[in-house]
Each structure stands twice: as structure tokens, then as C-alpha cells.
Predicted model as a PDB file, atoms N, CA, C, CB and O in Angstrom, pLDDT in the B-factor column:
MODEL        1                                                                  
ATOM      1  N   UNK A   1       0.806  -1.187   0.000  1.00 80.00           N  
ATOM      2  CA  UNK A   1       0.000   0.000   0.000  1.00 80.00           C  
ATOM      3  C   UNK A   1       0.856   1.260   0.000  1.00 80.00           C  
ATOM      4  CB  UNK A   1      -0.921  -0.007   1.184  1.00 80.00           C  
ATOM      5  O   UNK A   1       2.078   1.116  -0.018  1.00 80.00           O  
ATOM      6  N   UNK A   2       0.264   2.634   0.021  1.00 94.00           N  
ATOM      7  CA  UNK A   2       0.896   4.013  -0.360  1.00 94.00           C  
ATOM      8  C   UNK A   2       1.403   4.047   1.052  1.00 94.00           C  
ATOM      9  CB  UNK A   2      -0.163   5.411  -0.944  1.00 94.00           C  
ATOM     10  O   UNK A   2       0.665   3.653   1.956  1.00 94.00           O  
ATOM     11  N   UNK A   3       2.442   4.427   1.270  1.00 95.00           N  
ATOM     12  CA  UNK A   3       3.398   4.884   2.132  1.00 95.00           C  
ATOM     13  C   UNK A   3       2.983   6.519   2.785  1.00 95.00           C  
ATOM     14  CB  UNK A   3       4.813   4.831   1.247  1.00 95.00           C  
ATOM     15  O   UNK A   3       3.076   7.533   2.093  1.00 95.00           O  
ATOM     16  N   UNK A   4       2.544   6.523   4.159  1.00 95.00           N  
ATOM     17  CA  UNK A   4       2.335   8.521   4.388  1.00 95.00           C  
ATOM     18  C   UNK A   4       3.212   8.685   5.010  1.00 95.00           C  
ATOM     19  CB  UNK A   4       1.040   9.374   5.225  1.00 95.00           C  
ATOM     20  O   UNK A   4       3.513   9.868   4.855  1.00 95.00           O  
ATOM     21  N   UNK A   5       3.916   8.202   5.710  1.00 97.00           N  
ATOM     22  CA  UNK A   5       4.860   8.720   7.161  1.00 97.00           C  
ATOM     23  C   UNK A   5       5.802   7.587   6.736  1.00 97.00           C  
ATOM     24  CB  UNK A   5       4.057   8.596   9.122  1.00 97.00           C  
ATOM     25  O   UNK A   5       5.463   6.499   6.272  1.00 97.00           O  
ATOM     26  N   UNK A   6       7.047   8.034   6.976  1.00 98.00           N  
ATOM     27  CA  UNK A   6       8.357   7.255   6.304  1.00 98.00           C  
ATOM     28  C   UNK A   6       9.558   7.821   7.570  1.00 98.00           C  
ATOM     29  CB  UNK A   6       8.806   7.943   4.260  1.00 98.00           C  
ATOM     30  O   UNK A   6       9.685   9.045   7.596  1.00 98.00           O  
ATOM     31  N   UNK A   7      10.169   7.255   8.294  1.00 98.00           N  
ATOM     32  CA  UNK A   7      11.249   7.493   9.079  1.00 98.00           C  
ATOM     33  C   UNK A   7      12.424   6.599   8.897  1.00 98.00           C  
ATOM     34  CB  UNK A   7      10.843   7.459  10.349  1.00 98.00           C  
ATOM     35  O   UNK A   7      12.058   5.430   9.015  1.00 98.00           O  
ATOM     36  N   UNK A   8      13.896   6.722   8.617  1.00 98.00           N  
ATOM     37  CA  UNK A   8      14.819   5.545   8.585  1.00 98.00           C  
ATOM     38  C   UNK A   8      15.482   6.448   9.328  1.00 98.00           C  
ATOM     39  CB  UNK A   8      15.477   4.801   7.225  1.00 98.00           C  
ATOM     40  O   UNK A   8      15.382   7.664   9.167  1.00 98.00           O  
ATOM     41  N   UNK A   9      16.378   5.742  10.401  1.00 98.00           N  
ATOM     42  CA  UNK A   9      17.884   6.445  11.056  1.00 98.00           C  
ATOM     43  C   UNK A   9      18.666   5.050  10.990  1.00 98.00           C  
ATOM     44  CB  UNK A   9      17.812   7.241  13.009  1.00 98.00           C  
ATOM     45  O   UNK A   9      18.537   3.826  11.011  1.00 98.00           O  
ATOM     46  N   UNK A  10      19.368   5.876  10.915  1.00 98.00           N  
ATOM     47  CA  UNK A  10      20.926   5.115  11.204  1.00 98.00           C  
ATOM     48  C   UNK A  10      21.979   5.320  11.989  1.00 98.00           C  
ATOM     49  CB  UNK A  10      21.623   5.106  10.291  1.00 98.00           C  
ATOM     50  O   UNK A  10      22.643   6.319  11.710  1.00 98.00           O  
ATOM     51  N   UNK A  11      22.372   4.598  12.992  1.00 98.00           N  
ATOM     52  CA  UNK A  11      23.092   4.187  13.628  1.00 98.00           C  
ATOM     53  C   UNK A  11      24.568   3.875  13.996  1.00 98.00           C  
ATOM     54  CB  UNK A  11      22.676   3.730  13.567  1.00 98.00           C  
ATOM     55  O   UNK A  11      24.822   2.777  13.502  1.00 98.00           O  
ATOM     56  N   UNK A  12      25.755   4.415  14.714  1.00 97.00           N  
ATOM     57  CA  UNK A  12      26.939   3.538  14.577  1.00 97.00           C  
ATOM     58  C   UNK A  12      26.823   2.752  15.728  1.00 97.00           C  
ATOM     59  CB  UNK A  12      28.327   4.250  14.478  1.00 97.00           C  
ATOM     60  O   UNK A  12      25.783   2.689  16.383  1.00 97.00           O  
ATOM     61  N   UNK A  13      28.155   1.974  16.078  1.00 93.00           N  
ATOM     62  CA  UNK A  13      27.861   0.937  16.977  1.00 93.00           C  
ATOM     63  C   UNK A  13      27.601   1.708  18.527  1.00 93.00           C  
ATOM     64  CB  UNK A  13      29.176  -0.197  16.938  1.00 93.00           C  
ATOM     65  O   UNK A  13      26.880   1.327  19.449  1.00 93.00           O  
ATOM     66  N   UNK A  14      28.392   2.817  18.440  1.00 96.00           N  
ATOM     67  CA  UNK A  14      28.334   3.749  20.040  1.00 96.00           C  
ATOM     68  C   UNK A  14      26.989   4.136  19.824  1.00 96.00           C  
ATOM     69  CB  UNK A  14      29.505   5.330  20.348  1.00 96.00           C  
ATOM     70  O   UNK A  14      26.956   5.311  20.191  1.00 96.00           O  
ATOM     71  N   UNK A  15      25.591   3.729  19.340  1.00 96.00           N  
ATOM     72  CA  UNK A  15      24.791   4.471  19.931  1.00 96.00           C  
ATOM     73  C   UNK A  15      24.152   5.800  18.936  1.00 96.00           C  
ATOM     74  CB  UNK A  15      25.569   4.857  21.148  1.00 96.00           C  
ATOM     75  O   UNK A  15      22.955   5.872  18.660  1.00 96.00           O  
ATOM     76  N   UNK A  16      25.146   6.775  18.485  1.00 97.00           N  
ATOM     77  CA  UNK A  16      24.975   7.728  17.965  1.00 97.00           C  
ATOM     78  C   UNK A  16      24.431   7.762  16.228  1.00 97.00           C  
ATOM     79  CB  UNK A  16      26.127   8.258  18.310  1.00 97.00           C  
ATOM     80  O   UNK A  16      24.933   7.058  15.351  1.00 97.00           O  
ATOM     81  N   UNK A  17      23.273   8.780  16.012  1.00 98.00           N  
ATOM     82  CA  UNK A  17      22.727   8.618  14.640  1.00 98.00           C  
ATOM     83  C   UNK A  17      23.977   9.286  13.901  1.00 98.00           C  
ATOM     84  CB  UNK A  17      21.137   9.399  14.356  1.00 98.00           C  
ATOM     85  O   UNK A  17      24.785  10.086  14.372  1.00 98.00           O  
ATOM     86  N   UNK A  18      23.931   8.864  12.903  1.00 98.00           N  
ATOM     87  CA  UNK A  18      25.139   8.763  11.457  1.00 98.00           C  
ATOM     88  C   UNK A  18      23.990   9.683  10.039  1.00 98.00           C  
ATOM     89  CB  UNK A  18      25.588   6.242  10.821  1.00 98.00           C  
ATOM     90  O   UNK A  18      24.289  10.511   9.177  1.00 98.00           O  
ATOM     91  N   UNK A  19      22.566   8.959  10.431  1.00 98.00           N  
ATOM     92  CA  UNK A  19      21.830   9.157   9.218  1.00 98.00           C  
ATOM     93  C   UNK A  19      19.984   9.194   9.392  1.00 98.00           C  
ATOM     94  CB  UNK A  19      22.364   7.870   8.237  1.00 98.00           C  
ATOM     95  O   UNK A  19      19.333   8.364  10.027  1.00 98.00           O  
ATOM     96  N   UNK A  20      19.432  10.373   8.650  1.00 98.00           N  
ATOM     97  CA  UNK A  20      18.083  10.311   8.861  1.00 98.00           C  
ATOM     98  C   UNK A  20      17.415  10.817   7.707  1.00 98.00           C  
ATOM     99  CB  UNK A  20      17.699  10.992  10.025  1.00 98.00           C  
ATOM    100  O   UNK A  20      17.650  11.947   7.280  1.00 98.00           O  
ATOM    101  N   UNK A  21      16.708  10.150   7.252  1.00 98.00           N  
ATOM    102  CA  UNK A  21      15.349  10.604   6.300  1.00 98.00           C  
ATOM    103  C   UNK A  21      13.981  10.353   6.456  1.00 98.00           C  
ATOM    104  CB  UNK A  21      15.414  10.115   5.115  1.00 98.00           C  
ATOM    105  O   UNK A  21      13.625   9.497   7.266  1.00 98.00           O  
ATOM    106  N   UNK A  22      12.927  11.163   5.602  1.00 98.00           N  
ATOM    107  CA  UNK A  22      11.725  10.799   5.966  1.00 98.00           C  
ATOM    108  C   UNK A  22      11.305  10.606   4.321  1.00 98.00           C  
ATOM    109  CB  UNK A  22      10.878  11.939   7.016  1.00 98.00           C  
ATOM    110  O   UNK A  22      10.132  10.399   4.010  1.00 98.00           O  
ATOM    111  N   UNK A  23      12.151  10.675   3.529  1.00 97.00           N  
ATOM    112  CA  UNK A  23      11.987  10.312   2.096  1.00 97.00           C  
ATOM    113  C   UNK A  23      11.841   8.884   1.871  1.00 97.00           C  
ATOM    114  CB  UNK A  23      13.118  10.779   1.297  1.00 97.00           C  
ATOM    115  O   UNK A  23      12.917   8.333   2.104  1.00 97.00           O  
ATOM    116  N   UNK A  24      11.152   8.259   1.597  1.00 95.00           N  
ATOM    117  CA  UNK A  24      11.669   6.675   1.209  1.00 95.00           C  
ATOM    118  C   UNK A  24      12.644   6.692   0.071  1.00 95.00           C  
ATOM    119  CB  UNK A  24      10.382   5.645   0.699  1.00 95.00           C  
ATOM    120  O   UNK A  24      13.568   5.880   0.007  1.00 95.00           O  
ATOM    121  N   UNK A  25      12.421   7.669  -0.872  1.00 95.00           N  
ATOM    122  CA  UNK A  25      13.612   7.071  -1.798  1.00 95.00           C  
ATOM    123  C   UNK A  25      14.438   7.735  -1.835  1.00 95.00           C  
ATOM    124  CB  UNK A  25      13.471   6.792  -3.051  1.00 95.00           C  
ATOM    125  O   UNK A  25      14.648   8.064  -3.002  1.00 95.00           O  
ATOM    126  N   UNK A  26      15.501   8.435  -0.750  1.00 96.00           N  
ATOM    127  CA  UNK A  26      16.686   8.725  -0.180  1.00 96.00           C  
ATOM    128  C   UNK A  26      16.983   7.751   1.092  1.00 96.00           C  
ATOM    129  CB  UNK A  26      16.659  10.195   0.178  1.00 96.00           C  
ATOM    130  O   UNK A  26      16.438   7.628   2.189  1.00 96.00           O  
ATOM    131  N   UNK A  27      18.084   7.115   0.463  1.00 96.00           N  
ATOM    132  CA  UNK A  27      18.608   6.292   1.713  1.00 96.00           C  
ATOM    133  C   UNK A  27      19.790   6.581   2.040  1.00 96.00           C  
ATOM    134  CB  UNK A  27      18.633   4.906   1.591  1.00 96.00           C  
ATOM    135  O   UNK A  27      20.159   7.721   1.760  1.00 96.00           O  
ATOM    136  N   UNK A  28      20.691   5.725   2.679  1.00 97.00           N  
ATOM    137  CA  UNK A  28      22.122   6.286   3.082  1.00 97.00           C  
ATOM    138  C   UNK A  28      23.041   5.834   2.310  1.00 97.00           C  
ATOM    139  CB  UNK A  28      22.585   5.990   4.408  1.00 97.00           C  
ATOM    140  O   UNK A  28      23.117   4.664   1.935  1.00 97.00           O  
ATOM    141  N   UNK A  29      23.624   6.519   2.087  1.00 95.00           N  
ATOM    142  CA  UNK A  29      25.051   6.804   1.402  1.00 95.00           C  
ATOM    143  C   UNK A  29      26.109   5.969   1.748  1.00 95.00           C  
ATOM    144  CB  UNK A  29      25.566   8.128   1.697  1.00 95.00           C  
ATOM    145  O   UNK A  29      26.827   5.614   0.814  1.00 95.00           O  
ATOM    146  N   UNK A  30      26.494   5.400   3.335  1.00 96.00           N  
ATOM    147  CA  UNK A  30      27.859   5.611   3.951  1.00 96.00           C  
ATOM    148  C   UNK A  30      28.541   6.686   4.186  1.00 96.00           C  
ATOM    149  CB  UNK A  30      28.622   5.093   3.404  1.00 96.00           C  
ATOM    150  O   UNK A  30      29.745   6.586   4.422  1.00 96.00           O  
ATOM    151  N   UNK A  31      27.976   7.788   4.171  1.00 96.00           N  
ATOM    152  CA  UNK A  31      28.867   9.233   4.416  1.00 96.00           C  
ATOM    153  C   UNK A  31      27.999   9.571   5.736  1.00 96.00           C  
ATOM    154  CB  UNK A  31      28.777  10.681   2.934  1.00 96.00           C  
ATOM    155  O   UNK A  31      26.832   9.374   6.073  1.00 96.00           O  
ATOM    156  N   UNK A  32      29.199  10.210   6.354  1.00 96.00           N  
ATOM    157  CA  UNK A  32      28.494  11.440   7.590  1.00 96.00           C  
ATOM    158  C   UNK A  32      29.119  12.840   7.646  1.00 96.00           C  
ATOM    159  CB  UNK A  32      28.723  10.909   9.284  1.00 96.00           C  
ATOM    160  O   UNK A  32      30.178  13.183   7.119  1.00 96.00           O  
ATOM    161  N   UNK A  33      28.632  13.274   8.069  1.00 95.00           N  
ATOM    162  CA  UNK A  33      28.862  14.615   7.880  1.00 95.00           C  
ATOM    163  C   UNK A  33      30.246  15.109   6.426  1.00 95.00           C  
ATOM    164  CB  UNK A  33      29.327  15.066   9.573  1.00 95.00           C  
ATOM    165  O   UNK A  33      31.233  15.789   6.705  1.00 95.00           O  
ATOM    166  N   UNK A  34      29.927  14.508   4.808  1.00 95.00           N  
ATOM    167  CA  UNK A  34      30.731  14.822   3.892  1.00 95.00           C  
ATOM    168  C   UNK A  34      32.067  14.025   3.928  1.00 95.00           C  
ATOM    169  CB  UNK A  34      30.884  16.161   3.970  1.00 95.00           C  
ATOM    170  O   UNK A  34      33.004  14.278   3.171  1.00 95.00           O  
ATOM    171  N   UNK A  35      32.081  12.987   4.920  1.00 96.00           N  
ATOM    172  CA  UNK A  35      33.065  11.955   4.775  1.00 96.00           C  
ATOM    173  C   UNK A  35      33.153  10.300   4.986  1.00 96.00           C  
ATOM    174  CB  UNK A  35      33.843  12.392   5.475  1.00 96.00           C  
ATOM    175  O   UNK A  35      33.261  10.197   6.207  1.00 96.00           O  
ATOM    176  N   UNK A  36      33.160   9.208   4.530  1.00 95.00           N  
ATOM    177  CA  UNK A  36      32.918   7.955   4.109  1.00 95.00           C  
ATOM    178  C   UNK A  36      33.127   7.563   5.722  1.00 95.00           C  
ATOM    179  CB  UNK A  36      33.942   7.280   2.791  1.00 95.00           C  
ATOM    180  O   UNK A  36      34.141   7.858   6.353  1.00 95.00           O  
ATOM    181  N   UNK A  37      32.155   6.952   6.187  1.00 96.00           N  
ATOM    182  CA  UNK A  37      31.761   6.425   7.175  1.00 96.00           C  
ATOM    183  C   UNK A  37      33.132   5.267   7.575  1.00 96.00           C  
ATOM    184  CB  UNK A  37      30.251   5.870   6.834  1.00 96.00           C  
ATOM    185  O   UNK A  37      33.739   4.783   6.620  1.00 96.00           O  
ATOM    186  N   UNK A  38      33.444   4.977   8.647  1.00 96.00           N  
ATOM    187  CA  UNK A  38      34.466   4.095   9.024  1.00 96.00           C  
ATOM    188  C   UNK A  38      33.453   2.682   8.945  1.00 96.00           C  
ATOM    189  CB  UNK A  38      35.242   4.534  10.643  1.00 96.00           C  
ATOM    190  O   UNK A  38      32.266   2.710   9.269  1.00 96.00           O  
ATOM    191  N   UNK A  39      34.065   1.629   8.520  1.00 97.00           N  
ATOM    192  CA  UNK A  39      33.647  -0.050   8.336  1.00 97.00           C  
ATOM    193  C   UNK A  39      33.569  -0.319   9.760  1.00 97.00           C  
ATOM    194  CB  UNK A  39      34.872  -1.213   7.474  1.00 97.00           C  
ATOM    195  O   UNK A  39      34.098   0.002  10.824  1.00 97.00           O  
ATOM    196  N   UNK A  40      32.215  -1.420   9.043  1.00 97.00           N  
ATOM    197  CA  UNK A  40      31.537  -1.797  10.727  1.00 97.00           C  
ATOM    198  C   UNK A  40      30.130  -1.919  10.472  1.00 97.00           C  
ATOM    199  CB  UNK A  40      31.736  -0.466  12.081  1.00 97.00           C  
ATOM    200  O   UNK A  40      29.591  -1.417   9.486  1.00 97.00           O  
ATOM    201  N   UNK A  41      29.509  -2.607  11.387  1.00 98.00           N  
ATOM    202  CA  UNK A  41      28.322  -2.523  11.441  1.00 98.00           C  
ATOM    203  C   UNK A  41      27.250  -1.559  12.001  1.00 98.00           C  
ATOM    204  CB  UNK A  41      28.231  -3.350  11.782  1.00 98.00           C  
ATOM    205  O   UNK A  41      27.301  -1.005  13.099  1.00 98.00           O  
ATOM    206  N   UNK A  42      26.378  -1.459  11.176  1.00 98.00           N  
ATOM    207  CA  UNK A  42      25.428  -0.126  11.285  1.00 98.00           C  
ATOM    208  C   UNK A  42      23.997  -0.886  12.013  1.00 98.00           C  
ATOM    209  CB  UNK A  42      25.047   0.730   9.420  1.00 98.00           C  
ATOM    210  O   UNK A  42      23.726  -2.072  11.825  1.00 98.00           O  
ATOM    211  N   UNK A  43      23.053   0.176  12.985  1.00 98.00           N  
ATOM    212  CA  UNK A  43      21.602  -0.588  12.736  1.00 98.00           C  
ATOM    213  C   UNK A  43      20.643   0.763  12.279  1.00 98.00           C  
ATOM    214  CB  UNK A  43      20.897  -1.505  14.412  1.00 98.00           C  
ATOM    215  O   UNK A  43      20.612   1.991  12.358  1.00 98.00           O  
ATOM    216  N   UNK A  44      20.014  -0.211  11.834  1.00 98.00           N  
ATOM    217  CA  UNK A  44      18.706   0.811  11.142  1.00 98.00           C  
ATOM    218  C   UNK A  44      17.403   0.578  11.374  1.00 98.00           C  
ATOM    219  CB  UNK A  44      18.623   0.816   9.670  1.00 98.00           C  
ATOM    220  O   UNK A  44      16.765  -0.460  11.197  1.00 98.00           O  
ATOM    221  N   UNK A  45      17.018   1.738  11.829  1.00 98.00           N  
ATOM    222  CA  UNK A  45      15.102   1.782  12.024  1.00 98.00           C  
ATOM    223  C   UNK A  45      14.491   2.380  11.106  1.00 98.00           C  
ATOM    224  CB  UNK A  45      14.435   2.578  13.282  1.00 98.00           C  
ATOM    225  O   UNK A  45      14.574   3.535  10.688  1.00 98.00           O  
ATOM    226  N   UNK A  46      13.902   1.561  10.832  1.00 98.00           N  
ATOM    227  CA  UNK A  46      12.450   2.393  10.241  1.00 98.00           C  
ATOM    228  C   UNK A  46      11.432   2.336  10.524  1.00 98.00           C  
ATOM    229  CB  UNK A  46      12.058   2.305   9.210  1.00 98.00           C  
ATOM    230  O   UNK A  46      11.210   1.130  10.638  1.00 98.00           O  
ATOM    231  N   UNK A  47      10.298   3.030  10.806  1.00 98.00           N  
ATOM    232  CA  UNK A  47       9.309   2.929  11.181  1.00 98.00           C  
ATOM    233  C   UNK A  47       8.201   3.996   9.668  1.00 98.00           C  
ATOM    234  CB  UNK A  47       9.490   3.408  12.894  1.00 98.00           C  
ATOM    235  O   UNK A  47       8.740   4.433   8.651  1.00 98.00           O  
ATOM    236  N   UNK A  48       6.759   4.144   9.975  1.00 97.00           N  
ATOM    237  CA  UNK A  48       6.157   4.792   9.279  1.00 97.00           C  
ATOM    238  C   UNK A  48       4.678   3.823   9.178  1.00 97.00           C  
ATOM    239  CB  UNK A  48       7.047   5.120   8.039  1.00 97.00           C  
ATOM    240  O   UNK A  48       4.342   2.703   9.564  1.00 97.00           O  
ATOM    241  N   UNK A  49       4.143   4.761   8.555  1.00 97.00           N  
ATOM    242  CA  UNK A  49       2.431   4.200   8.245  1.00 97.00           C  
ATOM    243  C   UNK A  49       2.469   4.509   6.973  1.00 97.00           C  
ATOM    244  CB  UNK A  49       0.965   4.991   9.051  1.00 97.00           C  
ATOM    245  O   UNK A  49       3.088   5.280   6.240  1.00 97.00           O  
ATOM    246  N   UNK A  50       1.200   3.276   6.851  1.00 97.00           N  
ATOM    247  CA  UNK A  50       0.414   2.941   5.526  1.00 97.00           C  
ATOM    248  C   UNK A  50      -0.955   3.708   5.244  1.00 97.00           C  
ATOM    249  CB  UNK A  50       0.061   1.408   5.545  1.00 97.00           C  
ATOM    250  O   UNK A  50      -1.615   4.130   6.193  1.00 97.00           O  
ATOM    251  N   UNK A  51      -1.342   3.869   4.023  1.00 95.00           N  
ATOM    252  CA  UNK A  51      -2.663   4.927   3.881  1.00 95.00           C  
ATOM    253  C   UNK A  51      -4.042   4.773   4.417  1.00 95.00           C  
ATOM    254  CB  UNK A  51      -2.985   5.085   2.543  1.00 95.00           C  
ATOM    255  O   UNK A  51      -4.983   5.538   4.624  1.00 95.00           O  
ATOM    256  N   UNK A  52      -3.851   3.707   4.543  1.00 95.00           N  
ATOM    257  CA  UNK A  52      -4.720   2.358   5.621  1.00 95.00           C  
ATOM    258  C   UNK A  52      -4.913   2.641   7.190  1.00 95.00           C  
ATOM    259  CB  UNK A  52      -3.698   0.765   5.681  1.00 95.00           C  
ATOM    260  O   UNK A  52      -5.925   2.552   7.886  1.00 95.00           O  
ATOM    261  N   UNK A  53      -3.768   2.966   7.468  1.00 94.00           N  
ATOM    262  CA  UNK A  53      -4.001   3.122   9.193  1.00 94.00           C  
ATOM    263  C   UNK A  53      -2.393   2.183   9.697  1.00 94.00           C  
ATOM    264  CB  UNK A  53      -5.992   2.033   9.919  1.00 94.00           C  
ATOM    265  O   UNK A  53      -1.488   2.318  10.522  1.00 94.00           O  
ATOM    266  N   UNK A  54      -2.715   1.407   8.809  1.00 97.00           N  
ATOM    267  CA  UNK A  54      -1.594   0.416   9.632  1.00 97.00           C  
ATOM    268  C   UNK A  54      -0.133   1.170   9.970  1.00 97.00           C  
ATOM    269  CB  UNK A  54      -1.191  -1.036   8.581  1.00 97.00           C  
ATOM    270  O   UNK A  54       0.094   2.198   9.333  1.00 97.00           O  
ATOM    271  N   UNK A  55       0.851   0.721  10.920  1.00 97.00           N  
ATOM    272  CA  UNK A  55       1.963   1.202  10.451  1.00 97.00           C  
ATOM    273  C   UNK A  55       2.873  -0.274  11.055  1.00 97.00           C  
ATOM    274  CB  UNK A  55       2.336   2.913  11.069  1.00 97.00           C  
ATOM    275  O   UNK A  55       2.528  -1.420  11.343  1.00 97.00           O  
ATOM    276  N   UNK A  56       4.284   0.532  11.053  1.00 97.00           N  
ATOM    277  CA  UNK A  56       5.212  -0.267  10.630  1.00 97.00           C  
ATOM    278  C   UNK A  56       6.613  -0.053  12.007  1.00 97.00           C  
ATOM    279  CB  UNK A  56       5.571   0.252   8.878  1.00 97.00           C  
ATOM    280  O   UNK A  56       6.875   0.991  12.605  1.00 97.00           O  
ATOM    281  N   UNK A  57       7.036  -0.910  12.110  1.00 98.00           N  
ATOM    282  CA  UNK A  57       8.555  -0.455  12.730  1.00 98.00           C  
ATOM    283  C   UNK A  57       9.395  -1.886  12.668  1.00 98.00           C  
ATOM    284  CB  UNK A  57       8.463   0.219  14.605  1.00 98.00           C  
ATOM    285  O   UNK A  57       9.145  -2.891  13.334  1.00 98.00           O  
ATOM    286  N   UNK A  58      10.602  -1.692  11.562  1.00 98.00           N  
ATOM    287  CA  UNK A  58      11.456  -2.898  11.807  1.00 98.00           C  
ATOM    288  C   UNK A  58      12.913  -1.718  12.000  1.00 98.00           C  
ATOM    289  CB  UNK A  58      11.457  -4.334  10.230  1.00 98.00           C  
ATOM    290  O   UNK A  58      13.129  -0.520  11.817  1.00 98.00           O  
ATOM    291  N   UNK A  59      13.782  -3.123  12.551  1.00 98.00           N  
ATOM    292  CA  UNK A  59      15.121  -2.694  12.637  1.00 98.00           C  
ATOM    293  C   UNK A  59      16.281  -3.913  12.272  1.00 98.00           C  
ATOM    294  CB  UNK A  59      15.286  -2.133  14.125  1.00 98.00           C  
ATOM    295  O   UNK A  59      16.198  -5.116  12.520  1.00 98.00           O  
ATOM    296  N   UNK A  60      16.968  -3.448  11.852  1.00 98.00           N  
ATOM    297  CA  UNK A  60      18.427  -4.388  11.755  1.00 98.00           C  
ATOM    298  C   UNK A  60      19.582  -4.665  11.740  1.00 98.00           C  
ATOM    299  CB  UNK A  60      18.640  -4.720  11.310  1.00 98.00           C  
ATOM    300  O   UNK A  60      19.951  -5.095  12.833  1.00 98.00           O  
ATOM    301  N   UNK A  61      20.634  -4.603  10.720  1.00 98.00           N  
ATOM    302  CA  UNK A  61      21.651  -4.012  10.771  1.00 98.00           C  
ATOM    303  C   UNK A  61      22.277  -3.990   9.598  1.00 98.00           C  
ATOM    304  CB  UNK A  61      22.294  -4.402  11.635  1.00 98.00           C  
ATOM    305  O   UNK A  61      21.545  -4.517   8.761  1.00 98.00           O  
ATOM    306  N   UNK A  62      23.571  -3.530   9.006  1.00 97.00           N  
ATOM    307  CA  UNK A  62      23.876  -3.803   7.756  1.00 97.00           C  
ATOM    308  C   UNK A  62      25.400  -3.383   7.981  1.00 97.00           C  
ATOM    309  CB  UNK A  62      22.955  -3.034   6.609  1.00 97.00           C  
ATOM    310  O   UNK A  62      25.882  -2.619   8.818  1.00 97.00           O  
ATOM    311  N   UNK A  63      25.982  -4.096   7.005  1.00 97.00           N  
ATOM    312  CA  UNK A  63      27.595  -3.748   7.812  1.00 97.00           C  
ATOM    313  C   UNK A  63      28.341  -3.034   6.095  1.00 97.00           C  
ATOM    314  CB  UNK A  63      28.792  -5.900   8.679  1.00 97.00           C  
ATOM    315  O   UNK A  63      28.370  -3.287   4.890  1.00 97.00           O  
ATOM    316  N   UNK A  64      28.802  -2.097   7.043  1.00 97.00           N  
ATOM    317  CA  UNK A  64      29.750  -1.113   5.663  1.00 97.00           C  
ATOM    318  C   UNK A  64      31.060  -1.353   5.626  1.00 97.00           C  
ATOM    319  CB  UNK A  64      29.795   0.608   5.782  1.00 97.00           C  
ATOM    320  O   UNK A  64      31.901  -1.071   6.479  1.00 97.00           O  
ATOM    321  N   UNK A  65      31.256  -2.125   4.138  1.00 96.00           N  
ATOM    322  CA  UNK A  65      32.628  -2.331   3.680  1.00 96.00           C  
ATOM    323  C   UNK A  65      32.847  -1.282   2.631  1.00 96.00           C  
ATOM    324  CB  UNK A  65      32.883  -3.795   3.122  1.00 96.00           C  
ATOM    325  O   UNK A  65      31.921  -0.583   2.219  1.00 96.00           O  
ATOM    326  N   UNK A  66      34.066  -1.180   2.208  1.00 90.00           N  
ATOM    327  CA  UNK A  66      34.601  -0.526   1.455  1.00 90.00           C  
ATOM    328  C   UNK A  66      35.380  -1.041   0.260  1.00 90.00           C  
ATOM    329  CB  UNK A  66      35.165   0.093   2.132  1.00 90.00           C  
ATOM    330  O   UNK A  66      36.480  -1.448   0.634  1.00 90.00           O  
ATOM    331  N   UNK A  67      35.190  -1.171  -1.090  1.00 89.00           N  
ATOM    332  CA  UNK A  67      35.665  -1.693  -2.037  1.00 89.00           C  
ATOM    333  C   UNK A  67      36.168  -0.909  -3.020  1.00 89.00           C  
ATOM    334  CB  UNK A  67      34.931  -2.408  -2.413  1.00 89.00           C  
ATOM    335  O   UNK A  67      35.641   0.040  -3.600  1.00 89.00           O  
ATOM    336  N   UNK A  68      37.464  -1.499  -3.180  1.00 81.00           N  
ATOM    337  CA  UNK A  68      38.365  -0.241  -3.792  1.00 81.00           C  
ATOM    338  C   UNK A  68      38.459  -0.881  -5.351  1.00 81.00           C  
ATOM    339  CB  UNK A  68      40.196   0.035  -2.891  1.00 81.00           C  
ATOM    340  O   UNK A  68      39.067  -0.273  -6.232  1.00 81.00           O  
TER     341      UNK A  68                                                      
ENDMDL                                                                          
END                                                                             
């Protein structure tokens, strides 16, 4: 169904957000503040509602390598 409310953050391992949108189709980069995020594992929330009523909240993790 249509997507109304869209939240993703992102996470480093200390705790602290790295990354936030309420766009669904802007996601993260690997950059923070204009420089390539250090390797490691990230977690990510998203939460948001459907046009329906329903909503949503998963989380997980995703780990950033770097390939040269």
C-alpha cells in the first residue's frame, strides 16, 4: 500500500545517529557529515504508516565495507 509517514535512522555501533530521512527514496550513502563512514556494522530503524491506518517499525543491521 501508499506509504504517508516514512522514518529511517541510522546508527553507529556507540549508539549515535550517522543518518536520517523521511523520504523513502533517499537512503544512506555511507557518508556522515561529507566523509565515508568508518567499516563496521550499522543498525537501522524504520518505522512509518500505511494509507490504511496500519503502520510499521522494523530494525536491523547492515555492515559497511569498502571496495576499492
Amino acid at each position: 500500500g501508499e506509504i504517508l509517514e516514512y522514518n529511517l535512522r541510522i546508527f553507529n555501533r556507540l549508539g549515535y545517529l550517522v543518518f536520517e530521512s523521511n523520504d523513502i527514496a533517499i537512503g544512506w550513502d555511507g557518508y556522515y557529515e561529507d566523509q565515508l563512514s568508518t567499516q563496521g556494522v550499522y543498525i537501522w530503524k524504520v518505522r512509518g504508516s500505511f494509507a490504511n491506518g496500519k503502520s510499521f517499525l522494523k530494525s536491523g543491521d547492515v555492515t559497511l565495507i569498502w571496495i576499492k
